[in-house]
N, C-alpha and C positions, 0 to 999 in steps of 0.2 A: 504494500500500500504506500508506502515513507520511497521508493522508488519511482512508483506510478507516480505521485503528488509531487516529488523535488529531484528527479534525475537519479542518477546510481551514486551510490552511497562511497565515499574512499576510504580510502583503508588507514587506520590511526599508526601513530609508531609503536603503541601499546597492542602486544600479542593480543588477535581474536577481537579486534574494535572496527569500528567501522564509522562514520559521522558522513552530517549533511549541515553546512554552513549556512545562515543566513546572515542577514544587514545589519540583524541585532542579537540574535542569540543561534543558539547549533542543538542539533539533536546527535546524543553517540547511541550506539549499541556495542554491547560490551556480552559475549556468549560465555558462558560459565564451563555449560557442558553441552550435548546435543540437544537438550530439553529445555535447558535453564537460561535465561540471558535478563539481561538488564538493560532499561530506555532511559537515557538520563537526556530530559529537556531544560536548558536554563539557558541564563545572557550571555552576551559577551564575558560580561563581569564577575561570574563566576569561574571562569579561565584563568584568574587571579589566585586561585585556590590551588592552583596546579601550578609546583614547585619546578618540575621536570618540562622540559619544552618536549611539545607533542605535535603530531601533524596536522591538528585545528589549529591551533595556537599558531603556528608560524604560517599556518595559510590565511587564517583573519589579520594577522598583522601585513603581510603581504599584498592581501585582495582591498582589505578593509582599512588600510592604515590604522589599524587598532594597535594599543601599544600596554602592553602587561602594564601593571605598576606593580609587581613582585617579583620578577622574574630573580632567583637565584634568592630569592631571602626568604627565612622560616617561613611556612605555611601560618594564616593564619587563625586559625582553629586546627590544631596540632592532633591527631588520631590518639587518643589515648589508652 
């Protein structure tokens, strides 16, 4: 359906991921196992939260002139 609606999906640097960009925010899929996966929709600005540069990240900065403000410093809600 998320192909039908926005083109084919590309592939993250994170094994088994997949995303679809937009203007202000991105959709990933993230497959677990053959059964299980994960749909994570949020903004730009949650890309802030990702400490490791990924292949959204460097394609919104790219396509979008978007610009981290973390890039390489502590996450900022640290997994506990």
């Amino acid at each position: 359906m998320l192909t039908a609606q926005y083109g084919p999906a590309r592939p993250d640097t994170l094994a088994n991921s997949w995303y679809w960009l937009g203007q202000h925010s991105y959709i990933m899929l993230e497959k677990v196992d053959k059964k299980k996966g994960f749909l994570f929709i949020a903004s730009l600005g949650m890309l802030n939260e990702q400490v490791h540069e990924t292949a959204v990240r460097a394609r919104a900065r790219r396509l979008l002139g978007w610009h981290p403000d973390s890039l390489g410093l502590p996450r900022q809600y640290p997994n506990r």
